[in-house]
N, C-alpha and C positions, 0 to 999 in steps of 0.2 A: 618571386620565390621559385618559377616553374626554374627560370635561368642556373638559379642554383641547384635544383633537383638535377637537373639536365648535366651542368659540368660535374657535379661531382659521380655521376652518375660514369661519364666519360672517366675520367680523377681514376674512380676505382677497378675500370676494365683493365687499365694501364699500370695500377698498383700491382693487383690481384697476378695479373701476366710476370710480372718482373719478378713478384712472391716465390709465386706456384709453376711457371710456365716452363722455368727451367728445369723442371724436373721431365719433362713428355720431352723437351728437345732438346737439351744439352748435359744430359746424363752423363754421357764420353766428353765432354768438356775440362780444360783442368779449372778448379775452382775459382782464381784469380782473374780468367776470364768473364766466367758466370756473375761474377762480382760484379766487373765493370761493367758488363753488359745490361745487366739488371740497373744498375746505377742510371744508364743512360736511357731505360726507359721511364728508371721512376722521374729523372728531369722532365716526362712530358704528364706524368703523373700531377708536381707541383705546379704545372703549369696550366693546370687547370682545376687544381684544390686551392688556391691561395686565392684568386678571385673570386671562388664559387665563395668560399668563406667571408668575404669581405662583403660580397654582393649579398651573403645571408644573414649575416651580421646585422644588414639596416633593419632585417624583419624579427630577427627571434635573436633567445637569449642564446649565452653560449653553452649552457647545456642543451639544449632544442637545437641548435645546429649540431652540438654532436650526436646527440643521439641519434637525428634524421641519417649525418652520415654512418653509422653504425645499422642501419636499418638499409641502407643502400648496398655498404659493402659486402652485409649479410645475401642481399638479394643476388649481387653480381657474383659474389663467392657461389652461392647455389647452383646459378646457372651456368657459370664456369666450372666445377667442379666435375657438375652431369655432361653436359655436352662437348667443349674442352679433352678432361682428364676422363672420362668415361669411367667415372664414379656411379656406383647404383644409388638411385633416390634411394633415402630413407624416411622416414619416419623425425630421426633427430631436427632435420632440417626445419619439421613442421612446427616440435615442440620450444625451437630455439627463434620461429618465427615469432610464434605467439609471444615467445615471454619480451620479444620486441614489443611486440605491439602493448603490450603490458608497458613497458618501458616508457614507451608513443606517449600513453594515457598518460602518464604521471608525471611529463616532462613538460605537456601541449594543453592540460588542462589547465580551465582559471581559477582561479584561487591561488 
């Protein structure tokens, strides 16, 4: 399970980039470019979500894999956002953690 934490965790720094990154460095880009370029990172994006999902698939259902990635992408978003985009923490961030973690519970518990 750590294996899949690990790639999708890589997965979303490379999504997240392609999403959001364009906007800090290719502002003055024309659009069609940003397209493709973004294209070509997310191919390194899939190339490390379709294993991690396969390899997490043996362990949990497919709501618990996604949730886990949404609790991931949530985190890399955070840290990319502040550091990155020099976004001010907020507050939101904290309240959108928890209702994750809320999420965690009711996806990971038994029963």
């Amino acid at each position: 399970m750590i294996k899949t934490v690990v790639l999708l965790s890589f997965s979303n720094l490379f999504m997240t980039y392609a999403w959001y990154g364009h906007l800090k460095t290719m502002s003055a880009r024309p659009l069609v470019f940003v397209i493709l370029a973004s294209w070509g990172i997310a191919f390194f994006e899939y190339t490390l979500q379709v294993p991690a999902n396969r390899i997490g698939y043996r362990y949990m259902d497919l709501g618990q894999l996604k949730v886990m990635q949404e609790i991931i992408a949530m985190t890399v978003f955070a840290g990319f956002a502040i550091v990155y985009m020099k976004q001010p923490l907020k507050l939101d961030y904290l309240w959108a953690g928890l209702c994750l973690v809320g999420a965690a519970y009711f996806m990971f518990r038994a029963g």
